[in-house]
Backbone as JSON Lines, residues from 0, in Angstrom:
{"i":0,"aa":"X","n":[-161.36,20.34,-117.43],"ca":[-160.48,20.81,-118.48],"c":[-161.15,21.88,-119.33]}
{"i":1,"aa":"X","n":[-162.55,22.08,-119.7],"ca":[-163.06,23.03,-120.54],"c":[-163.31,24.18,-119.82]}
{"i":2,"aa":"X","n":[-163.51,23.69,-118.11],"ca":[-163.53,25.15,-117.7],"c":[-162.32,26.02,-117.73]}
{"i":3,"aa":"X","n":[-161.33,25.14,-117.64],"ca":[-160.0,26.05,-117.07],"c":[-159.78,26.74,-119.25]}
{"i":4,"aa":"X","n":[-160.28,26.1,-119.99],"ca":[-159.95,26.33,-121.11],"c":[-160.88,27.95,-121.76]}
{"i":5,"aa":"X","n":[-162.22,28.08,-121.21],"ca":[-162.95,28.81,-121.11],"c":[-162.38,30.08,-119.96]}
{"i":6,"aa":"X","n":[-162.22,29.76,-118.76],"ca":[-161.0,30.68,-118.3],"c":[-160.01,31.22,-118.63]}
{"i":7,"aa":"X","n":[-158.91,30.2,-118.98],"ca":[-158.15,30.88,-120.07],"c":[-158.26,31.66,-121.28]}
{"i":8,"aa":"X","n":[-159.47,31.39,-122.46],"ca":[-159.79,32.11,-123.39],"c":[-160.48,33.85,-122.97]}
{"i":9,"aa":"X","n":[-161.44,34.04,-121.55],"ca":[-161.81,34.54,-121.18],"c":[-160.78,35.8,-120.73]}
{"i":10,"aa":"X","n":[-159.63,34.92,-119.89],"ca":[-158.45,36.23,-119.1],"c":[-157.76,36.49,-120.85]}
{"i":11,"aa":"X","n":[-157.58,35.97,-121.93],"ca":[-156.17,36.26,-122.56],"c":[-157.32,37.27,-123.86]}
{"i":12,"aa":"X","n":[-158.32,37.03,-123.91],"ca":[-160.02,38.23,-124.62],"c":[-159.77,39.76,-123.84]}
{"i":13,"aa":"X","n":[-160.1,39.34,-122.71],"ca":[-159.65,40.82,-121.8],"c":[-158.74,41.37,-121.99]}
{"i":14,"aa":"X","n":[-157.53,40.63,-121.8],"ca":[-155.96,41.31,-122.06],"c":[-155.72,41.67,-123.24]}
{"i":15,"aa":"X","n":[-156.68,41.23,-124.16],"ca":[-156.6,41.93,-125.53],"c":[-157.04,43.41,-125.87]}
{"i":16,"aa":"X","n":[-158.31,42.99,-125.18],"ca":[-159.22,44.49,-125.27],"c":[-158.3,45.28,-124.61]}
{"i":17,"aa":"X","n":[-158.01,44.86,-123.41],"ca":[-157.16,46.0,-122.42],"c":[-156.02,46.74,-123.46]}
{"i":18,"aa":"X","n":[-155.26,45.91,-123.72],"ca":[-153.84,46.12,-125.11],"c":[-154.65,47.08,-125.64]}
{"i":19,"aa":"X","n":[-155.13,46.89,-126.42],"ca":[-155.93,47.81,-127.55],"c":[-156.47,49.06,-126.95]}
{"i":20,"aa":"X","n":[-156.92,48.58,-125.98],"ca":[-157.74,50.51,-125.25],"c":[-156.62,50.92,-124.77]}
{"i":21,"aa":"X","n":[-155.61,50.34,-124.09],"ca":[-154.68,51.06,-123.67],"c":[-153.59,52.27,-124.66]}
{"i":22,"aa":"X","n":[-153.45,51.89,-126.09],"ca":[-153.22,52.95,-126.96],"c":[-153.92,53.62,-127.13]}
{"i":23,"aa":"X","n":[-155.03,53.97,-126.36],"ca":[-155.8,55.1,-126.96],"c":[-155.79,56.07,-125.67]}
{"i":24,"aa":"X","n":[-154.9,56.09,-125.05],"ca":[-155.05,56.59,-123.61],"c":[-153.42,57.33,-123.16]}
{"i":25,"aa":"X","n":[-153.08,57.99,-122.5],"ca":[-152.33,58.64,-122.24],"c":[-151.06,57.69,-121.75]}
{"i":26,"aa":"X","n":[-149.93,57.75,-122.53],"ca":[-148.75,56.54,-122.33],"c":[-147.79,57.65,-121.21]}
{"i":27,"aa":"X","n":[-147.49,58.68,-121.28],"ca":[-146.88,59.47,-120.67],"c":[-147.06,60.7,-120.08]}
{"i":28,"aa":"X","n":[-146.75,61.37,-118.81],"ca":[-147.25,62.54,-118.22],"c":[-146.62,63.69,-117.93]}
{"i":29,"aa":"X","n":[-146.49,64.65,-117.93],"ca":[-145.54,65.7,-117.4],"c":[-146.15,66.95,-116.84]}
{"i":30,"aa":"X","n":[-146.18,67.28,-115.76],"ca":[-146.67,68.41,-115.26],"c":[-145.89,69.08,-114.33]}
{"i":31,"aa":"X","n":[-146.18,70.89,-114.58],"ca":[-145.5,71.61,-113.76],"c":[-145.82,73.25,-114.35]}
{"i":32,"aa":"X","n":[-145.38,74.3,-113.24],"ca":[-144.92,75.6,-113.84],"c":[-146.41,75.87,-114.82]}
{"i":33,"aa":"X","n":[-147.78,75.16,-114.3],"ca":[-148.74,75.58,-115.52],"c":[-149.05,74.96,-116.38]}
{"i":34,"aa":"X","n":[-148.07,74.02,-116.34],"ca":[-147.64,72.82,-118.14],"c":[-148.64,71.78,-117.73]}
{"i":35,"aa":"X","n":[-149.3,71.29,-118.58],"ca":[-149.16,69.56,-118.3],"c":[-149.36,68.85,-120.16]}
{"i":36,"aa":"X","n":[-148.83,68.45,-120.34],"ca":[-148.28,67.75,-121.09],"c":[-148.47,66.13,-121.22]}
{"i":37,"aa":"X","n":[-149.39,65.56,-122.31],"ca":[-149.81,64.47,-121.88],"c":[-148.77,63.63,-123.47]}
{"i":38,"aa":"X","n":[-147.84,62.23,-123.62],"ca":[-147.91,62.16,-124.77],"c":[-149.22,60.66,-125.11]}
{"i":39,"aa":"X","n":[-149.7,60.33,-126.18],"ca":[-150.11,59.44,-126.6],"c":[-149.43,58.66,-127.75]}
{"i":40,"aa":"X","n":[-149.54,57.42,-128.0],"ca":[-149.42,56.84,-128.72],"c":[-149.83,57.19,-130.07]}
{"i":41,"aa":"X","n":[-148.84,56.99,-131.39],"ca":[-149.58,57.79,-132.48],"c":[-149.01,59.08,-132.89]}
{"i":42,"aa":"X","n":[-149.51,59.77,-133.32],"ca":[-148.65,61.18,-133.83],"c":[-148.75,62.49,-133.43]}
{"i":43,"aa":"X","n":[-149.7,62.13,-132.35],"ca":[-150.15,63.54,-131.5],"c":[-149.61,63.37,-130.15]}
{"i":44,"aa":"X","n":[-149.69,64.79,-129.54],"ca":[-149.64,64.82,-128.02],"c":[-150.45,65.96,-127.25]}
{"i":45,"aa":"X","n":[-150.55,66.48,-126.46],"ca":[-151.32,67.11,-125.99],"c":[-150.94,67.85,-124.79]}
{"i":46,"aa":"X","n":[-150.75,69.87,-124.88],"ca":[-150.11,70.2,-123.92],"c":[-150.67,71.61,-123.75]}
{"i":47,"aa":"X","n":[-151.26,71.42,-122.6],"ca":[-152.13,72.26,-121.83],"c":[-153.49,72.26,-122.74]}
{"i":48,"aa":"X","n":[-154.15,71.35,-123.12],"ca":[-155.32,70.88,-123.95],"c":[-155.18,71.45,-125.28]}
{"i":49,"aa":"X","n":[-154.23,71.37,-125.59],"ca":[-153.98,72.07,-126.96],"c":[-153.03,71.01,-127.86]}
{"i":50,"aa":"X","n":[-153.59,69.9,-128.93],"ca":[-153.42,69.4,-129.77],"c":[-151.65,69.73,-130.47]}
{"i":51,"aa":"X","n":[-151.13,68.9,-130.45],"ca":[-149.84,69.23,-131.64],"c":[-149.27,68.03,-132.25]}
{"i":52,"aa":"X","n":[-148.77,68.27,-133.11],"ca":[-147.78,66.68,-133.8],"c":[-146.69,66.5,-133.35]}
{"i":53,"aa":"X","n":[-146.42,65.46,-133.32],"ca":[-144.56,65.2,-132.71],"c":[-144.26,65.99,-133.62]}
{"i":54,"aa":"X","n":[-144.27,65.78,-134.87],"ca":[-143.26,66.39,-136.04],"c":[-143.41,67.6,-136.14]}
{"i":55,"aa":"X","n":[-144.18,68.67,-135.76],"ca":[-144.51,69.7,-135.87],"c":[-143.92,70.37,-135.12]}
{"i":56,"aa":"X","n":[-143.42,69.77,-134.08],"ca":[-143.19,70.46,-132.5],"c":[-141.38,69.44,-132.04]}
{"i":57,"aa":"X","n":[-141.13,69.12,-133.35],"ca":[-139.76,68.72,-133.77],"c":[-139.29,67.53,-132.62]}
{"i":58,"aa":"X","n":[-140.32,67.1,-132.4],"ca":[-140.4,65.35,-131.44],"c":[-140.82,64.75,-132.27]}
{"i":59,"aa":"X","n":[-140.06,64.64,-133.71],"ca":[-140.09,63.28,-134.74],"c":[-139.63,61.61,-134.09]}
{"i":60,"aa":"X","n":[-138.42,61.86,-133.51],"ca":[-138.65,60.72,-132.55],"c":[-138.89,60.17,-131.36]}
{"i":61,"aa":"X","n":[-140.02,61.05,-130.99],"ca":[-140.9,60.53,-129.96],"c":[-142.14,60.36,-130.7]}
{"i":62,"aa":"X","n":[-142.34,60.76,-131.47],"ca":[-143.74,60.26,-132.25],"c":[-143.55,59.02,-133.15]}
{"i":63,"aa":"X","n":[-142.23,58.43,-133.38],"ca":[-141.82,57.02,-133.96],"c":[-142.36,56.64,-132.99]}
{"i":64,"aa":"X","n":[-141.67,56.75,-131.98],"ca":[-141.39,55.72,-130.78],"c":[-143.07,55.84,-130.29]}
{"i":65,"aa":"X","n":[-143.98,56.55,-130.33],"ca":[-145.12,56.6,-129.52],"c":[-146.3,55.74,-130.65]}
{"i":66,"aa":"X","n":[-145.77,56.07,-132.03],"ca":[-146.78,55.32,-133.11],"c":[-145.99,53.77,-133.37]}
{"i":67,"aa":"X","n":[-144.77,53.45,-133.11],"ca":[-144.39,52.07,-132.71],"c":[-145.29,51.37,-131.61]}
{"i":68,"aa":"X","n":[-145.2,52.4,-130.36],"ca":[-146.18,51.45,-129.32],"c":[-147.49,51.36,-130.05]}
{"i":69,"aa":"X","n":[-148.18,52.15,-130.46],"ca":[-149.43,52.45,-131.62],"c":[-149.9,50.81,-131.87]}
{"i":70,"aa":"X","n":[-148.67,50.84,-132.7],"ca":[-148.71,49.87,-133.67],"c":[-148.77,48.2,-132.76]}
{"i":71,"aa":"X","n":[-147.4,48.44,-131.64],"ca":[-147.54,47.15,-131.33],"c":[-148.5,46.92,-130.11]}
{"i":72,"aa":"X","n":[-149.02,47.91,-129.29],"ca":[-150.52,47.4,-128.94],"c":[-151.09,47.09,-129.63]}
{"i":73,"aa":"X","n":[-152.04,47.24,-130.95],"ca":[-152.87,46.86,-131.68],"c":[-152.35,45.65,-132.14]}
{"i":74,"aa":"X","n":[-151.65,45.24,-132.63],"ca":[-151.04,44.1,-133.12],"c":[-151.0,42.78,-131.74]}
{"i":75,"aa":"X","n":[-150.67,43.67,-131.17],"ca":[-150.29,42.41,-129.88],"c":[-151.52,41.57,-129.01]}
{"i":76,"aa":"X","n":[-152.53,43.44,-128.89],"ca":[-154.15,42.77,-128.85],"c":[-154.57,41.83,-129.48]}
{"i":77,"aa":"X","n":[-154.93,42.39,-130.72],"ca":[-155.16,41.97,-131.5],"c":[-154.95,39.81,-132.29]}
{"i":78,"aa":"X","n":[-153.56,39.35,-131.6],"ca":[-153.0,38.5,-131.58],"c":[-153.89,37.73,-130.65]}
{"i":79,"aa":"X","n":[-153.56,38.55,-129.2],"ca":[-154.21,37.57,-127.97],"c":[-155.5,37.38,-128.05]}
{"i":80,"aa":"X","n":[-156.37,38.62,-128.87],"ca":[-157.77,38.32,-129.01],"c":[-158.14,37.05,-130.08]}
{"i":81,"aa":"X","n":[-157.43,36.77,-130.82],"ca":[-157.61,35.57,-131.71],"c":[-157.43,34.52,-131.08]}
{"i":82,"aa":"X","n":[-156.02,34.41,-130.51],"ca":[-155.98,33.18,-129.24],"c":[-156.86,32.86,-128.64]}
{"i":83,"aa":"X","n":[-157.37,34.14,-127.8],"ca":[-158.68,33.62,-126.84],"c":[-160.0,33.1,-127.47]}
{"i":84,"aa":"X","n":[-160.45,33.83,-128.55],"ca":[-161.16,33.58,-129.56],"c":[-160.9,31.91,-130.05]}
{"i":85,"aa":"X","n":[-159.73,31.76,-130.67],"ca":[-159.61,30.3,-130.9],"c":[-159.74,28.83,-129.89]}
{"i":86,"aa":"X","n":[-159.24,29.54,-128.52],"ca":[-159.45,28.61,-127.78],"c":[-160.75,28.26,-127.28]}
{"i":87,"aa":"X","n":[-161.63,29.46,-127.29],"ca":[-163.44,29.43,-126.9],"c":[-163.58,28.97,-127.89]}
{"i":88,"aa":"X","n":[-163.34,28.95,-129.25],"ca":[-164.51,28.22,-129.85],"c":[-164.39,26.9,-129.51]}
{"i":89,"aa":"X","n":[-163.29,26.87,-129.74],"ca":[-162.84,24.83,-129.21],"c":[-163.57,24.5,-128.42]}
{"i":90,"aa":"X","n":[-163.01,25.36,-127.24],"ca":[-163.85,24.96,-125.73],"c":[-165.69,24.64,-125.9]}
{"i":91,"aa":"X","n":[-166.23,25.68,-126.37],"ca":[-167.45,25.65,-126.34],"c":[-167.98,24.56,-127.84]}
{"i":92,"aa":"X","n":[-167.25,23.78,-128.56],"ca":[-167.26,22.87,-129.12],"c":[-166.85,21.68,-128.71]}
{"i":93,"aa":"X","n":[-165.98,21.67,-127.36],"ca":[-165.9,20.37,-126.65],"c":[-165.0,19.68,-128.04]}
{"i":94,"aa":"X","n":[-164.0,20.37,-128.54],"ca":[-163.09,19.92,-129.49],"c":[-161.66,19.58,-128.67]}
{"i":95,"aa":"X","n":[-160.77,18.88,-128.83],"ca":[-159.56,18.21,-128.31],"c":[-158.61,20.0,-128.49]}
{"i":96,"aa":"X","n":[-157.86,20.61,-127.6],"ca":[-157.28,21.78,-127.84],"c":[-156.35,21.37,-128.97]}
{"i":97,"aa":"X","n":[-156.35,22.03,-129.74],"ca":[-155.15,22.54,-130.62],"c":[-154.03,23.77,-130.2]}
{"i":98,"aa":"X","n":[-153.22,23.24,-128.9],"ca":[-152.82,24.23,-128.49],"c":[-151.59,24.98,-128.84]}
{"i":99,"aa":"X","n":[-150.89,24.45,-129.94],"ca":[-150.03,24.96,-130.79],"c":[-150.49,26.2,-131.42]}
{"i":100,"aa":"X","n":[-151.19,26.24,-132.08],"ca":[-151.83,27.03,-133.1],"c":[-152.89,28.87,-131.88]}
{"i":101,"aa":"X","n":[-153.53,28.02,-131.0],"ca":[-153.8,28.89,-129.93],"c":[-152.93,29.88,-129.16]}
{"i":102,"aa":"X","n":[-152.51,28.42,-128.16],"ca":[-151.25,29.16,-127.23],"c":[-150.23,29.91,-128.32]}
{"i":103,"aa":"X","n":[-150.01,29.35,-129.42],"ca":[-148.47,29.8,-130.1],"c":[-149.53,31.67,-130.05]}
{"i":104,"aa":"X","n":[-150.73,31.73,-130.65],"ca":[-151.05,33.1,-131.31],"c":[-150.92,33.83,-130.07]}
{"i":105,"aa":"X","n":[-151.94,33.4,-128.88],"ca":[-151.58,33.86,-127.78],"c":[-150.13,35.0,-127.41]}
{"i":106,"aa":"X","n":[-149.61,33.9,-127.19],"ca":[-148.31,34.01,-126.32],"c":[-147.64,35.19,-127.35]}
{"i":107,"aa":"X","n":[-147.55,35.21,-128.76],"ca":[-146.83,35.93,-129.91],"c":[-147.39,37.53,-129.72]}
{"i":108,"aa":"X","n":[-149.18,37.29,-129.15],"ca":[-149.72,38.48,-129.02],"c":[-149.33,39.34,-127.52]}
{"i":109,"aa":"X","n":[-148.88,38.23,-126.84],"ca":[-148.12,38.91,-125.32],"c":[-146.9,39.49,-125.43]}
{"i":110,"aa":"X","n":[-146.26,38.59,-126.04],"ca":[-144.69,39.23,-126.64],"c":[-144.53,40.5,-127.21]}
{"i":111,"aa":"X","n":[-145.74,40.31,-128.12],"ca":[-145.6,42.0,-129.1],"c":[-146.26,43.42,-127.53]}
{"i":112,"aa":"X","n":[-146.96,42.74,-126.95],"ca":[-147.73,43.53,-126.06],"c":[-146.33,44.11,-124.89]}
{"i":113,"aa":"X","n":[-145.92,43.27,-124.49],"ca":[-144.34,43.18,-123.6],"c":[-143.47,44.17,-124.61]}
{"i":114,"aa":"X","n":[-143.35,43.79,-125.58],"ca":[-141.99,44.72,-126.49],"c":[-142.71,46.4,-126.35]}
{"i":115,"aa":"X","n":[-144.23,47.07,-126.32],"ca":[-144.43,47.81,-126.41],"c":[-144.45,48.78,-125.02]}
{"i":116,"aa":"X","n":[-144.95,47.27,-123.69],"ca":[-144.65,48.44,-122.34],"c":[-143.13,48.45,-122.3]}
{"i":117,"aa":"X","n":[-142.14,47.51,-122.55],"ca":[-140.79,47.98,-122.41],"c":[-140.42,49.06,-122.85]}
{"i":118,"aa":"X","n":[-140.52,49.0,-124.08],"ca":[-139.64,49.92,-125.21],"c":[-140.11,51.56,-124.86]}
{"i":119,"aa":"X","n":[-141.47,51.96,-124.77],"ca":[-141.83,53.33,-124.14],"c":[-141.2,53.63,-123.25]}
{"i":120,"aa":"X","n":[-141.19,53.07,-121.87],"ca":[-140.06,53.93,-120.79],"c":[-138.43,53.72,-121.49]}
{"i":121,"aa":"X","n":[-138.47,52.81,-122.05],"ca":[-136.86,52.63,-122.38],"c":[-136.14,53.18,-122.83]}
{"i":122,"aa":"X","n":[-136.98,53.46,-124.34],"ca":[-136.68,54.25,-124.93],"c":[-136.92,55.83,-125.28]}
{"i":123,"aa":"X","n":[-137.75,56.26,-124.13],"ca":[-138.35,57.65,-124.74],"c":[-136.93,58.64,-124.09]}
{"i":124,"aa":"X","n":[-136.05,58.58,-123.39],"ca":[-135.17,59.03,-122.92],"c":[-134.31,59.47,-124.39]}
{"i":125,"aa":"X","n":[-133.72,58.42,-124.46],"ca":[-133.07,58.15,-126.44],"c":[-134.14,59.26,-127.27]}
{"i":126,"aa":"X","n":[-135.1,59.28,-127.42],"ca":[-136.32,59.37,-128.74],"c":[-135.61,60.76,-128.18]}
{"i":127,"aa":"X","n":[-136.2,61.5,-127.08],"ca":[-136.3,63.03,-126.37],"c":[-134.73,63.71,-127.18]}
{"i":128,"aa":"X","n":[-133.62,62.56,-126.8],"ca":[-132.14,63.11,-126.97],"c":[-132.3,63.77,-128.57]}
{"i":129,"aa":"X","n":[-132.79,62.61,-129.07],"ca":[-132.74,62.72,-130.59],"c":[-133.51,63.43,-130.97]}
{"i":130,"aa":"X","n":[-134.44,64.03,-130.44],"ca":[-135.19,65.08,-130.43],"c":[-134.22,66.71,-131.13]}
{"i":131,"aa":"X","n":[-135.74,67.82,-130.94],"ca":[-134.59,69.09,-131.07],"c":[-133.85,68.67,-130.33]}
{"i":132,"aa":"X","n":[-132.9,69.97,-130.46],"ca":[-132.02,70.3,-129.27],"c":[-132.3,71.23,-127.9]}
{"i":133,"aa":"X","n":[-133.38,71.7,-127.94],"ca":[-134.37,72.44,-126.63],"c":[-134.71,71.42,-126.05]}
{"i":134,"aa":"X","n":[-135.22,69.8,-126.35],"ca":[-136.39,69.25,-125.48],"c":[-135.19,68.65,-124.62]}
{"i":135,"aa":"X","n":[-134.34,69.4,-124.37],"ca":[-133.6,68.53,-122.96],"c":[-132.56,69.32,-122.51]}
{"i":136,"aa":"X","n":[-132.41,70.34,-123.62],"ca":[-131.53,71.66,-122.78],"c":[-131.72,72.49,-121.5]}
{"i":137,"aa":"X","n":[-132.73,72.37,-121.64],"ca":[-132.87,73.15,-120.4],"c":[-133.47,73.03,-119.34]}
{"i":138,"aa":"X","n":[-133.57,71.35,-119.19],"ca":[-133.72,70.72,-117.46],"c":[-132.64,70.82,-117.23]}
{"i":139,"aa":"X","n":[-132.43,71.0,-115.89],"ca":[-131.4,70.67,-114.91],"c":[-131.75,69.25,-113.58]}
{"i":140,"aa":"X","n":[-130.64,68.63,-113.38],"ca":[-130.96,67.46,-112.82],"c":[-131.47,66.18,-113.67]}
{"i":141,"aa":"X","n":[-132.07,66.08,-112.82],"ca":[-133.0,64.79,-113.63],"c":[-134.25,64.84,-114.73]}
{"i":142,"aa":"X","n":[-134.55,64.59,-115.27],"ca":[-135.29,65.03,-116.56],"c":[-136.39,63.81,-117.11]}
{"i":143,"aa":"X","n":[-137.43,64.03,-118.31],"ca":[-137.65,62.86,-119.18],"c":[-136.59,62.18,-120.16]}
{"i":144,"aa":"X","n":[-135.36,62.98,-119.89],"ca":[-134.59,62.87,-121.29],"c":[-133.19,61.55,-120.3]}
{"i":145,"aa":"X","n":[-133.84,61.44,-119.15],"ca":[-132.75,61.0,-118.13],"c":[-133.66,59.65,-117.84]}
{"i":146,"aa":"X","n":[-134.71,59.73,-117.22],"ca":[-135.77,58.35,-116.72],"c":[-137.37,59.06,-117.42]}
{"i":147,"aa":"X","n":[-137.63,57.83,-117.12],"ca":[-139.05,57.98,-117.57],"c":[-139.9,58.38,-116.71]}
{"i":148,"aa":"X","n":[-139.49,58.52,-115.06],"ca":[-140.38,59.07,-114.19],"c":[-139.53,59.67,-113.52]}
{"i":149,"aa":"X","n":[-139.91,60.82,-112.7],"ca":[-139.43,61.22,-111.61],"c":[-139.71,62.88,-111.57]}
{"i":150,"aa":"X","n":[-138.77,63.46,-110.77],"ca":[-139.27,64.88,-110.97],"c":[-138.01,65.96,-111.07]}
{"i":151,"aa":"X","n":[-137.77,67.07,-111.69],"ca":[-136.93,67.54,-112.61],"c":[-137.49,68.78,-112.33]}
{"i":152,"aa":"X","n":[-136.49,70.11,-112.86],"ca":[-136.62,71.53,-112.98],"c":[-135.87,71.98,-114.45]}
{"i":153,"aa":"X","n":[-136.44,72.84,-114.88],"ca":[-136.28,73.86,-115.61],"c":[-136.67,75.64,-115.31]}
{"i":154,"aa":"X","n":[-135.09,75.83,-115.13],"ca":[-134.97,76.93,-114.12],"c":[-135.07,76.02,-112.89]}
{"i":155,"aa":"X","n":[-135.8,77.53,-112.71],"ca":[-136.57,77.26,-111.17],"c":[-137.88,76.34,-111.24]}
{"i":156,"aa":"X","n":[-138.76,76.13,-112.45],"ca":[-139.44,75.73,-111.76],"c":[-139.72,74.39,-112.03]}
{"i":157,"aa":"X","n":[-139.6,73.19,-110.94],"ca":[-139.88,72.18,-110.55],"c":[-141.12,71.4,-111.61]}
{"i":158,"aa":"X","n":[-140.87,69.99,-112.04],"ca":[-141.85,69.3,-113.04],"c":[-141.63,67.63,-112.68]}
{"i":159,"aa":"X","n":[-142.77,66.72,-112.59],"ca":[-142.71,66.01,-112.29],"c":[-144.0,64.88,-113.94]}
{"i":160,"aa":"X","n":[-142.89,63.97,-113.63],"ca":[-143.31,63.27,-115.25],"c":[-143.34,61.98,-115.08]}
{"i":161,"aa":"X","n":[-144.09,61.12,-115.1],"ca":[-144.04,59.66,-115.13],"c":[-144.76,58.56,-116.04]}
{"i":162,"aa":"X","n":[-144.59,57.09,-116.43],"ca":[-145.39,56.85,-117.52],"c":[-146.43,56.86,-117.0]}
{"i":163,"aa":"X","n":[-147.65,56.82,-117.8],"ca":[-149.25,57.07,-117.02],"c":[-150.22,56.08,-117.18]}
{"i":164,"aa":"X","n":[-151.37,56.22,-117.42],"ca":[-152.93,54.96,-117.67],"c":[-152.36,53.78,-118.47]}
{"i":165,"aa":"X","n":[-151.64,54.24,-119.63],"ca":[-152.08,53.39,-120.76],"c":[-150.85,52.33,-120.75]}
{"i":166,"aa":"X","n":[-149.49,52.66,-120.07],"ca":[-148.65,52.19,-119.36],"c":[-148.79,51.06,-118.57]}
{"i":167,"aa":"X","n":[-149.87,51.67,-117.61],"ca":[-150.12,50.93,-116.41],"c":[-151.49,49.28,-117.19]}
{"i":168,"aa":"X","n":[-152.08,50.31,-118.01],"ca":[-153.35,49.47,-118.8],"c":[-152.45,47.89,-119.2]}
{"i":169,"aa":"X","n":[-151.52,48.52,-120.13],"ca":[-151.06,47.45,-120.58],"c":[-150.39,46.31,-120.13]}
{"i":170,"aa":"X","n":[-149.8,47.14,-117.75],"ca":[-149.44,46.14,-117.75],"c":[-150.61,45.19,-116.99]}
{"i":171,"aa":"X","n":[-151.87,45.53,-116.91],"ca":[-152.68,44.54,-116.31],"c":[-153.0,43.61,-117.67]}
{"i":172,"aa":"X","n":[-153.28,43.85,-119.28],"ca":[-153.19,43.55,-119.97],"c":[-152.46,42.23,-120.28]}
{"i":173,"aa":"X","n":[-151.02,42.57,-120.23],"ca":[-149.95,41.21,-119.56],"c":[-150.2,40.72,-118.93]}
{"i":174,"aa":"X","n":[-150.88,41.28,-117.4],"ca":[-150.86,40.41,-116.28],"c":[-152.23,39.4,-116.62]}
{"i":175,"aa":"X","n":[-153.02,40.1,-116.99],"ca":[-154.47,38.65,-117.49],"c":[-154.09,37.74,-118.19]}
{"i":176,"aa":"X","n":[-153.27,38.06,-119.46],"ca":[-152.88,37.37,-120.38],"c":[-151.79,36.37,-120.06]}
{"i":177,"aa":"X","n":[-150.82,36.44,-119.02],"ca":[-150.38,35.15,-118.62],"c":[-151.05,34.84,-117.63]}
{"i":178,"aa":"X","n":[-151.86,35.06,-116.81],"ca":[-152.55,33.95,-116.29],"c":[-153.82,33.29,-116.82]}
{"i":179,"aa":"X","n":[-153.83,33.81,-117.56],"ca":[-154.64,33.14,-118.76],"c":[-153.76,32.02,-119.44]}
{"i":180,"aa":"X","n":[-152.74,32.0,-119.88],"ca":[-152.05,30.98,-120.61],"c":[-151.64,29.87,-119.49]}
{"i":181,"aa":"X","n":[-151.02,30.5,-118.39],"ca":[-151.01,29.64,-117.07],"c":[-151.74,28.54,-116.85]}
{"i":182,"aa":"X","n":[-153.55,29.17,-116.96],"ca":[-154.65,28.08,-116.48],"c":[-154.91,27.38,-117.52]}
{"i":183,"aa":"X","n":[-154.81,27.66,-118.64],"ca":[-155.02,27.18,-120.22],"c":[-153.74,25.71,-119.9]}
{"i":184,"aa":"X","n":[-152.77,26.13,-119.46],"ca":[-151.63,24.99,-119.41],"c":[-151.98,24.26,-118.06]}
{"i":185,"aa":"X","n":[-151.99,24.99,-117.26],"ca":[-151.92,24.09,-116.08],"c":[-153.81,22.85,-116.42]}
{"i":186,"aa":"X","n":[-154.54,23.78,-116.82],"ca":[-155.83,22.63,-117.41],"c":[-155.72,21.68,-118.71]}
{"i":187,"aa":"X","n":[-154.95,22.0,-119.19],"ca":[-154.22,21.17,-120.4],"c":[-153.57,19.52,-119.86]}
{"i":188,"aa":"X","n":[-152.72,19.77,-118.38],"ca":[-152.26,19.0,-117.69],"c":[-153.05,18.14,-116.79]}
{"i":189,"aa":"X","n":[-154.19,18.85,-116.67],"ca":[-154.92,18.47,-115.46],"c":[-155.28,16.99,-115.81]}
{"i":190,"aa":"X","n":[-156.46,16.02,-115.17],"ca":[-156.28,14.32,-115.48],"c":[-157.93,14.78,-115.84]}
């Protein structure tokens, strides 16, 4: 039972750190025609290595929507890292789990982590619309302003955009973090 509890604290520590580095890393991609275009989480983005603000560059709401994920990676890490944290100390105190108080922080820190990979592809389509009125005038076909991945033209020339690292970070992030709560339960059960 303390190993699987030490396991568990171990996968849902990682999935924290992961959460957390993963806002600091490129949530979205777009390249083409010369461009590449990276956005991050937060109030910046970055296009053709050249620094700008959402708000500056009149993507006020894509820079909500990118300092929302901001916010709820850090928060959501941040959550699961206490969980895991709470459950090692137990563990390595050979204390009876308190798994209300653990699992509950846990699981609250996965949830917030889940609301943040959803909501980026979900919503950056919406954020783009609400955007100027250029950041979607003038694809034809399929667009960022249409899905969150795929590949699109303006004019002629051809651009291909999909979510990227920090996307992908967060969802291994999730993926440690419930099987971390998994073995935490299924060793909870064990005889």
């Amino acid at each position: 039972m303390t190993l699987a509890r030490f396991a568990s604290a171990a996968l849902e520590f990682v999935g924290g750190i992961l959460a957390i580095y993963s806002v600091f890393t490129v949530w979205f991609y777009m390249a083409g025609g010369g461009v590449a275009t990276q956005f991050f989480p937060g109030t910046s983005f970055k296009t053709n290595g050249t620094w700008s603000t959402y708000a500056s560059s009149l993507l006020g709401p894509v820079g909500g929507l990118y300092l929302a994920v901001l916010v709820l990676g850090i928060v959501g890490g941040a959550a699961l890292l206490a969980g895991g944290l709470l459950t090692l100390v137990e563990a390595a105190r050979r204390r009876p789990a308190t798994s209300r108080r653990n699992v509950g922080t846990a699981i609250a820190g996965a949830v917030v982590m889940a609301a943040a990979w959803v909501v980026a592809p979900a919503l950056q389509p919406w954020a783009l619309h609400d955007s100027s009125g250029f950041a979607c005038s003038a694809w034809s076909g399929t667009s960022p302003c249409s899905l969150p991945w795929g590949p699109g033209k303006i004019g002629a020339v051809g651009y291909t955009f999909y979510m990227a690292d920090g996307w992908i970070i967060m969802l291994g992030a999730l993926t440690l973090a419930t099987i971390g709560l998994v073995i935490g339960r299924l060793g909870k059960n064990a005889p």
